[in-house]
mmCIF file as gemmi writes it, N, C-alpha and C atoms, coordinates in Angstrom:
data_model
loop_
_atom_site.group_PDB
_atom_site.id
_atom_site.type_symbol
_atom_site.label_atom_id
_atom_site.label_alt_id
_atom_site.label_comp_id
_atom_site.label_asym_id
_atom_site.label_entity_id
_atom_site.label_seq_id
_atom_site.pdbx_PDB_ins_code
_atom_site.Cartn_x
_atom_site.Cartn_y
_atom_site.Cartn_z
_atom_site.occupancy
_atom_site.B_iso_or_equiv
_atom_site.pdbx_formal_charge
_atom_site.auth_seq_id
_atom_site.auth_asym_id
_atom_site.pdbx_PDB_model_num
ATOM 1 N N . UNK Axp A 1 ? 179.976 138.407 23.018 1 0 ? 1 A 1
ATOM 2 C CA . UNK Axp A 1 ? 180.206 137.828 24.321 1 0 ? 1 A 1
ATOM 3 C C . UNK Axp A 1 ? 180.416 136.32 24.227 1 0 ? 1 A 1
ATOM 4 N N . UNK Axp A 2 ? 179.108 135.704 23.325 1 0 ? 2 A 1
ATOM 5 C CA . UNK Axp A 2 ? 179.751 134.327 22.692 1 0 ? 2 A 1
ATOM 6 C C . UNK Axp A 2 ? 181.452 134.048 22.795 1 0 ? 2 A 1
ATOM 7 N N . UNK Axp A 3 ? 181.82 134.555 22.262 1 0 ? 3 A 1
ATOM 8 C CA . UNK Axp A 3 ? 182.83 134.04 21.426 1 0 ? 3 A 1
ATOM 9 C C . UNK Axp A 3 ? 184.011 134.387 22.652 1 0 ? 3 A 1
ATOM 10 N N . UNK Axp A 4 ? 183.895 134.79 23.549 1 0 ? 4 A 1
ATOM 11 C CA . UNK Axp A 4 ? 184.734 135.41 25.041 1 0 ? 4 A 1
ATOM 12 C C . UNK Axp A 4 ? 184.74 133.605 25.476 1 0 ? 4 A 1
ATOM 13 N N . UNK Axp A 5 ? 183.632 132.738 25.534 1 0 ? 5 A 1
ATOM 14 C CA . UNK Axp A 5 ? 183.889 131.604 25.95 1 0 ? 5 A 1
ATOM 15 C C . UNK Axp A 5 ? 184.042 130.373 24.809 1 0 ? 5 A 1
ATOM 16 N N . UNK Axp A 6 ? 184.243 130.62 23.636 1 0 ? 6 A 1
ATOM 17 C CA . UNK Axp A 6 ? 184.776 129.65 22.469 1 0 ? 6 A 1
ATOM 18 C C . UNK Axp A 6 ? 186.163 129.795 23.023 1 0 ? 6 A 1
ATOM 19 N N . UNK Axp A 7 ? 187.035 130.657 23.39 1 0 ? 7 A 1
ATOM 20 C CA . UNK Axp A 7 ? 188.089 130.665 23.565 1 0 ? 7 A 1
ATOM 21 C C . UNK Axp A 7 ? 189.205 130.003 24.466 1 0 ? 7 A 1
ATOM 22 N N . UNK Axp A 8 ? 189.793 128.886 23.905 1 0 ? 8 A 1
ATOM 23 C CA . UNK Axp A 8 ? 190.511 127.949 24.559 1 0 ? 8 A 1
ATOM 24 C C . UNK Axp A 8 ? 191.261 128.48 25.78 1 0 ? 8 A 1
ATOM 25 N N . UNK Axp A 9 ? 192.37 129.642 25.79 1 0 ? 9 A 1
ATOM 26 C CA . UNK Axp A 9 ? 193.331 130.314 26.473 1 0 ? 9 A 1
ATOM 27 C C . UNK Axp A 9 ? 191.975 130.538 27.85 1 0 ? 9 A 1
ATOM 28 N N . UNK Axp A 10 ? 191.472 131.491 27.758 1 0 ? 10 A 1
ATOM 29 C CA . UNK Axp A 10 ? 190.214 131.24 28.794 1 0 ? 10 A 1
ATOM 30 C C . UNK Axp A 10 ? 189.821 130.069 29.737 1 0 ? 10 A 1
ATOM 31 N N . UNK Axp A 11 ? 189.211 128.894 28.442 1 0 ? 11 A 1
ATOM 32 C CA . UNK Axp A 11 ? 189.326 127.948 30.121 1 0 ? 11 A 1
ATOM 33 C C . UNK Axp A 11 ? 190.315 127.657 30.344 1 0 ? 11 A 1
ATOM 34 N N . UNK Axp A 12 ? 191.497 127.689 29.994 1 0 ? 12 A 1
ATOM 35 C CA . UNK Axp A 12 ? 192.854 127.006 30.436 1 0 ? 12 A 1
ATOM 36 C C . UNK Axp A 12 ? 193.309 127.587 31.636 1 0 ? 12 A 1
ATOM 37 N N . UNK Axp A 13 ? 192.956 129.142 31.473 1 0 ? 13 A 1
ATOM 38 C CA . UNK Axp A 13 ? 193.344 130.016 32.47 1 0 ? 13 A 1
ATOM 39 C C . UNK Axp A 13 ? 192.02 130.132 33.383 1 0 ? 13 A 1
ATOM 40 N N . UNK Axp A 14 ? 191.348 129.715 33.515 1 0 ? 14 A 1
ATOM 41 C CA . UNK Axp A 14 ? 190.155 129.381 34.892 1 0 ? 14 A 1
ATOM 42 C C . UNK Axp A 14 ? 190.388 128.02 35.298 1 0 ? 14 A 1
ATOM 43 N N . UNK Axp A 15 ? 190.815 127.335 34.581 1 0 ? 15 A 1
ATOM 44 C CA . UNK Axp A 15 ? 191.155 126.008 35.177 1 0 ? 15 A 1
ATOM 45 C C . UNK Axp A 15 ? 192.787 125.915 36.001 1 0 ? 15 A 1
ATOM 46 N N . UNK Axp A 16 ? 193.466 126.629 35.561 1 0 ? 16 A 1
ATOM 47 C CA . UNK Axp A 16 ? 194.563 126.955 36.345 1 0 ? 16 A 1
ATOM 48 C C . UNK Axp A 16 ? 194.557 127.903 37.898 1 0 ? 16 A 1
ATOM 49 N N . UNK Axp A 17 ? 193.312 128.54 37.536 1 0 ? 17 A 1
ATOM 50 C CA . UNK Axp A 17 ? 193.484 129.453 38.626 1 0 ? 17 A 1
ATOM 51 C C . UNK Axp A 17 ? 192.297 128.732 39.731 1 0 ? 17 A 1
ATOM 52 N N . UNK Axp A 18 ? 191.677 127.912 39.657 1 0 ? 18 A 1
ATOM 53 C CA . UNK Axp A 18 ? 190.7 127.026 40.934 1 0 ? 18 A 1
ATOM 54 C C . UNK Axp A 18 ? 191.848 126.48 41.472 1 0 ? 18 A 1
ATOM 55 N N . UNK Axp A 19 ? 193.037 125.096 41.233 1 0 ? 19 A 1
ATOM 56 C CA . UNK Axp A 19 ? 193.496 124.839 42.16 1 0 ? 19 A 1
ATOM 57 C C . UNK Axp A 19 ? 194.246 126.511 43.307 1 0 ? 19 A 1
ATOM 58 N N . UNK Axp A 20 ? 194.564 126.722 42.325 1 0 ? 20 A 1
ATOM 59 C CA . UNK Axp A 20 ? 195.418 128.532 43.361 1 0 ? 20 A 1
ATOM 60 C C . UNK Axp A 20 ? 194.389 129.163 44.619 1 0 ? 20 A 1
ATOM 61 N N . UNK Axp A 21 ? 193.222 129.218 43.694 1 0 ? 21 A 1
ATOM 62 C CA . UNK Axp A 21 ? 191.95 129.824 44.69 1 0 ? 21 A 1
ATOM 63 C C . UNK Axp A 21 ? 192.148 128.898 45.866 1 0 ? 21 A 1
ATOM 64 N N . UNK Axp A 22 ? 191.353 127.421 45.219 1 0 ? 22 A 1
ATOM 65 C CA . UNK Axp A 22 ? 191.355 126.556 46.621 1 0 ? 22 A 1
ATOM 66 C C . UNK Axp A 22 ? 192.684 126.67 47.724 1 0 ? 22 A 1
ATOM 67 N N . UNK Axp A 23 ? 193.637 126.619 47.266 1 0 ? 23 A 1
ATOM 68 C CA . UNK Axp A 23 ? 195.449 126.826 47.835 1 0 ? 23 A 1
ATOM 69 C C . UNK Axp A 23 ? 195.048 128.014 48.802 1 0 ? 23 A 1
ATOM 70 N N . UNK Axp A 24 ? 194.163 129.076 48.023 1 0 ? 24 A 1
ATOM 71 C CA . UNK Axp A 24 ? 194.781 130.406 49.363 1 0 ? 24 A 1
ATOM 72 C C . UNK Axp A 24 ? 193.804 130.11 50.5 1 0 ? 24 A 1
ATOM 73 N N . UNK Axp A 25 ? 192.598 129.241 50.432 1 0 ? 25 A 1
ATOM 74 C CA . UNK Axp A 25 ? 191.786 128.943 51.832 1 0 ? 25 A 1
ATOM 75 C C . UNK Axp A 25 ? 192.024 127.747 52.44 1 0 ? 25 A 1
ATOM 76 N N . UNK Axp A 26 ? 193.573 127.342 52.218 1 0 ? 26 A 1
ATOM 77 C CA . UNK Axp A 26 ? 193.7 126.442 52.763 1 0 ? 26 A 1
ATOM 78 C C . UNK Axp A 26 ? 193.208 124.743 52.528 1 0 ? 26 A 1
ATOM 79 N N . UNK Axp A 27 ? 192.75 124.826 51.348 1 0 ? 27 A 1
ATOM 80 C CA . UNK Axp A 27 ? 192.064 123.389 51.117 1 0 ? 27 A 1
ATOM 81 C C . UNK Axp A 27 ? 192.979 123.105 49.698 1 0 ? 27 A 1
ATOM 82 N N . UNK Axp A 28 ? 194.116 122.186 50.315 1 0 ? 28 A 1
ATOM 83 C CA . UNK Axp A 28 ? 195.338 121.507 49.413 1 0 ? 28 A 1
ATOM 84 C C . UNK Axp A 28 ? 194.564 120.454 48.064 1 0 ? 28 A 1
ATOM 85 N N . UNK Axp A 29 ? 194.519 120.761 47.444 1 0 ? 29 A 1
ATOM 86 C CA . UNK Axp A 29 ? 193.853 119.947 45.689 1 0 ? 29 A 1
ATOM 87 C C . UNK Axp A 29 ? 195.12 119.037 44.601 1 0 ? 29 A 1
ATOM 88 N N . UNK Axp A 30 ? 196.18 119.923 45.212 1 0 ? 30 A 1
ATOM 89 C CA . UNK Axp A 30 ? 197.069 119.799 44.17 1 0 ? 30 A 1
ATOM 90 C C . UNK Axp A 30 ? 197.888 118.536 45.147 1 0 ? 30 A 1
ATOM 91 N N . UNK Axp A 31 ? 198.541 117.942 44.494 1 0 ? 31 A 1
ATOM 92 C CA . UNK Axp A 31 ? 199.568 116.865 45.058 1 0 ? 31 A 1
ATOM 93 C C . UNK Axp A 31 ? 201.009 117.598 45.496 1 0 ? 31 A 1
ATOM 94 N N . UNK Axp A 32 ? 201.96 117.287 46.555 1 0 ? 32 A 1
ATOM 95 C CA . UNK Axp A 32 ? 203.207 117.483 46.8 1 0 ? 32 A 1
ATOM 96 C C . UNK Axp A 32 ? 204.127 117.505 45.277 1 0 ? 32 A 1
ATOM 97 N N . UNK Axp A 33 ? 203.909 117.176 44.525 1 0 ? 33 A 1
ATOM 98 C CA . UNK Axp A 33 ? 205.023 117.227 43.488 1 0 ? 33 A 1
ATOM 99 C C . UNK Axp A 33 ? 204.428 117.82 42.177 1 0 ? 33 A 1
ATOM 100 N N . UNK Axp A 34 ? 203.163 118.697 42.468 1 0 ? 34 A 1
ATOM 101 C CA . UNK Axp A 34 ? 202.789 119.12 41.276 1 0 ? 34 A 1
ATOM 102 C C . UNK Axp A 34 ? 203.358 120.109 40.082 1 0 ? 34 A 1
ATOM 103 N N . UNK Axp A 35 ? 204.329 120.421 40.444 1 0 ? 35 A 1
ATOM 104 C CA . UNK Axp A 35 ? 205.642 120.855 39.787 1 0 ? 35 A 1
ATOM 105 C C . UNK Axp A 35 ? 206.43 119.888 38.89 1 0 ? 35 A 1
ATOM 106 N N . UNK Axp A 36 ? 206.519 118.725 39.52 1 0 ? 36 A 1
ATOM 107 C CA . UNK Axp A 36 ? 207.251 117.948 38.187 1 0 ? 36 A 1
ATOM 108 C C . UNK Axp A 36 ? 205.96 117.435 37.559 1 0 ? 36 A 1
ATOM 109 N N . UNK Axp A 37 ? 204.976 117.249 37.634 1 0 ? 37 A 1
ATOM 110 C CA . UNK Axp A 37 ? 203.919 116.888 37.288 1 0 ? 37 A 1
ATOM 111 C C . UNK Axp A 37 ? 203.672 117.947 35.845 1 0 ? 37 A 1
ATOM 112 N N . UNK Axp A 38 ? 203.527 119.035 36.425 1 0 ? 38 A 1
ATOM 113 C CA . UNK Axp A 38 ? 203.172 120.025 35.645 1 0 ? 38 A 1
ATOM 114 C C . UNK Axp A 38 ? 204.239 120.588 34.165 1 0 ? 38 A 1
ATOM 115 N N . UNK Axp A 39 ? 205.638 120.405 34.511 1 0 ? 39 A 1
ATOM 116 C CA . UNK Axp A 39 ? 207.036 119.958 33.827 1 0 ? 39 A 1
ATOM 117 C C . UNK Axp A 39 ? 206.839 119.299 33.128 1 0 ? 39 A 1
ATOM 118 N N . UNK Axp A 40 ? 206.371 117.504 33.532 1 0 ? 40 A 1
ATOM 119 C CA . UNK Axp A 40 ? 206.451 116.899 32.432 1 0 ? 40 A 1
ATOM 120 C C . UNK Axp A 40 ? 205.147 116.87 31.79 1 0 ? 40 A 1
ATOM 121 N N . UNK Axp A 41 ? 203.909 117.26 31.838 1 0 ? 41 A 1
ATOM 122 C CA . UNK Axp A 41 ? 203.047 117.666 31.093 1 0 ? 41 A 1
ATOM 123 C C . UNK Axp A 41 ? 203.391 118.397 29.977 1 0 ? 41 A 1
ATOM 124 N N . UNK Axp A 42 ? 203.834 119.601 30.426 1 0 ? 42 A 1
ATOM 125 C CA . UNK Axp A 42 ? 204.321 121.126 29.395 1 0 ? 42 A 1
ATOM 126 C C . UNK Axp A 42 ? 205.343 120.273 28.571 1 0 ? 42 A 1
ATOM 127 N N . UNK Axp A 43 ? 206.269 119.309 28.997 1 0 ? 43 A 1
ATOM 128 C CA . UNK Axp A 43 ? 207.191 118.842 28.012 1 0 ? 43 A 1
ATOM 129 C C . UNK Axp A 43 ? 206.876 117.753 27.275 1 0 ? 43 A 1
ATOM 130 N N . UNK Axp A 44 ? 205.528 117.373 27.194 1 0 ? 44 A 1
ATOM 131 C CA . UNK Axp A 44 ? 204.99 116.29 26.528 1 0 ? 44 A 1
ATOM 132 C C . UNK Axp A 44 ? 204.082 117.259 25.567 1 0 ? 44 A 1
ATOM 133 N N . UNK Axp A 45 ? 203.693 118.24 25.704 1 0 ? 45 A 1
ATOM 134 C CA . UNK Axp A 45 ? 202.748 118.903 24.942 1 0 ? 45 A 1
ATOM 135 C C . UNK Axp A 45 ? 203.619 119.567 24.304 1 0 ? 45 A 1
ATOM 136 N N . UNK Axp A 46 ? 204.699 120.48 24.328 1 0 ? 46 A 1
ATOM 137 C CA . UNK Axp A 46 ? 205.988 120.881 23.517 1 0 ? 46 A 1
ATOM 138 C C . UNK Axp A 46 ? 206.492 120.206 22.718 1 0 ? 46 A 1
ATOM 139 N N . UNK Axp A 47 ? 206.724 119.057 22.921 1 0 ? 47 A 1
ATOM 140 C CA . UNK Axp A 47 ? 207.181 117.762 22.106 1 0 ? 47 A 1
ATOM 141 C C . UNK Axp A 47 ? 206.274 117.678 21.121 1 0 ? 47 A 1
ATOM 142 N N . UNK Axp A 48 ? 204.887 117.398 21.42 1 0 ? 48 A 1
ATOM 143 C CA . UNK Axp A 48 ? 203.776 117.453 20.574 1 0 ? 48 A 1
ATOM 144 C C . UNK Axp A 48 ? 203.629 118.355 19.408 1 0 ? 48 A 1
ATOM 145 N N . UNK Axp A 49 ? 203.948 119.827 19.803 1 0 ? 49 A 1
ATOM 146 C CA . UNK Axp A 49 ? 203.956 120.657 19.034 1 0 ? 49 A 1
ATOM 147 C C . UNK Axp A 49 ? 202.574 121.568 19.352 1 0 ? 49 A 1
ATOM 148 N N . UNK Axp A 50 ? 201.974 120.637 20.776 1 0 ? 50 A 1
ATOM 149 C CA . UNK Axp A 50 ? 200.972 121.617 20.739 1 0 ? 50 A 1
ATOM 150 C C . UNK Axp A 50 ? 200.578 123.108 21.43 1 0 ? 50 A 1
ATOM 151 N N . UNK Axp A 51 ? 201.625 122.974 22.07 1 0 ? 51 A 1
ATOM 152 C CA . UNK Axp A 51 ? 201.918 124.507 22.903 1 0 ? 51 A 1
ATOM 153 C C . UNK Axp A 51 ? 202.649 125.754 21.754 1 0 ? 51 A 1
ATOM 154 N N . UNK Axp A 52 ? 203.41 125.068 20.663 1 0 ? 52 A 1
ATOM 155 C CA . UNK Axp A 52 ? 204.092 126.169 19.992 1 0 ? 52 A 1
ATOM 156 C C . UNK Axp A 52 ? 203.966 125.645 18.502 1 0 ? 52 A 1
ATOM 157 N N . UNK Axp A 53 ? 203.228 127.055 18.193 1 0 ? 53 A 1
ATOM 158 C CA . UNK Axp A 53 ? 202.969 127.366 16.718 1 0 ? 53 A 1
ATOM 159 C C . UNK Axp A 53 ? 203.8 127.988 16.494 1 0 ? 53 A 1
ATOM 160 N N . UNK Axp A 54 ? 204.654 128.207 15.791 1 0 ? 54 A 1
ATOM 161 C CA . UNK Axp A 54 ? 205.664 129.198 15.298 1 0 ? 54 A 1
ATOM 162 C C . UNK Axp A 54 ? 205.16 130.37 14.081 1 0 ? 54 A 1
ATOM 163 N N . UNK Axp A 55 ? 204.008 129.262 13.197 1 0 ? 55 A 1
ATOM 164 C CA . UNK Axp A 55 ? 203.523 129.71 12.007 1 0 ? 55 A 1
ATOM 165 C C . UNK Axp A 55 ? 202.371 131.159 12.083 1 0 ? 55 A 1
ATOM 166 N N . UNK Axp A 56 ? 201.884 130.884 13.127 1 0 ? 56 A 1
ATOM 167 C CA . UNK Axp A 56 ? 200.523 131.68 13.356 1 0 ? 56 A 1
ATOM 168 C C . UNK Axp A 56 ? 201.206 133.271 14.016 1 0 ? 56 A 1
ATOM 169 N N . UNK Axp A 57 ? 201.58 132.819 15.125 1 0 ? 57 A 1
ATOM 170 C CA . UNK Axp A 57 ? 202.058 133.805 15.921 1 0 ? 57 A 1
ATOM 171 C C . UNK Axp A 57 ? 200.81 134.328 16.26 1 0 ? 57 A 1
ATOM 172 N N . UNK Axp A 58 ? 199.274 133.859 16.77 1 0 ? 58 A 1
ATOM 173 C CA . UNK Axp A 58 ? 198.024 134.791 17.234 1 0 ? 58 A 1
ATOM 174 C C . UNK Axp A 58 ? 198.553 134.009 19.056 1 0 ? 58 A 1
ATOM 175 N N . UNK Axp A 59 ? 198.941 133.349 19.069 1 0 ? 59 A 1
ATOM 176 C CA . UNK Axp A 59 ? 198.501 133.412 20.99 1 0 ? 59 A 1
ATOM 177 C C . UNK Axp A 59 ? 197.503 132.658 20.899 1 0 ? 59 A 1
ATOM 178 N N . UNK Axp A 60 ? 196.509 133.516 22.244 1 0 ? 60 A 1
ATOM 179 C CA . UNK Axp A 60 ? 195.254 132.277 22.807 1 0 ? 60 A 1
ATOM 180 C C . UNK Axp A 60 ? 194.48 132.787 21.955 1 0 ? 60 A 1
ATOM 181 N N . UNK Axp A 61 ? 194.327 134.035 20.3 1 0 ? 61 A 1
ATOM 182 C CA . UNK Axp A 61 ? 193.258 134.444 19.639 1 0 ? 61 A 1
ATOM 183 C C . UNK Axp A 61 ? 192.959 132.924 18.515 1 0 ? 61 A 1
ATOM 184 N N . UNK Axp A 62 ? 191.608 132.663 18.886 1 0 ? 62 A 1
ATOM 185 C CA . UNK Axp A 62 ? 191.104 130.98 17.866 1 0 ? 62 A 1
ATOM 186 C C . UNK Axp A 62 ? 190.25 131.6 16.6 1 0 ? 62 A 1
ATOM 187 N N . UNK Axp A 63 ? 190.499 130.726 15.914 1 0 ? 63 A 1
ATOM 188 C CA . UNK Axp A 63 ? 189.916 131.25 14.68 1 0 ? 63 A 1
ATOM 189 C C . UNK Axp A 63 ? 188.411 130.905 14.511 1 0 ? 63 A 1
């Protein structure tokens, strides 16, 4: 069960899904343009190399 929360993909994906939660009761978190926001994030971390391993091919499984 440990090891269910070592796992990066996990909080990434609970941290993605609170602003959404807050969104469906009506209590706005996110900014009007969080779309390009979120764009140029993903394209600064791509650039990085840190979104794509090519070598591994495991996904969100951490070693």
């Amino acid at each position: 069960m440990k090891e269910k929360f070592k796992n990066y993909g996990l909080w990434v994906s609970i941290f993605a899904f609170i602003p959404l939660l807050l969104q469906s009761f009506n209590i706005n978190v996110l900014p009007e343009n969080y779309i390009e926001v979120t764009n140029s994030l993903l394209g600064i971390l791509v650039l990085g190399g840190i979104l794509s391993n090519p070598n591994s091919g495991t996904g969100y499984i951490d070693k």
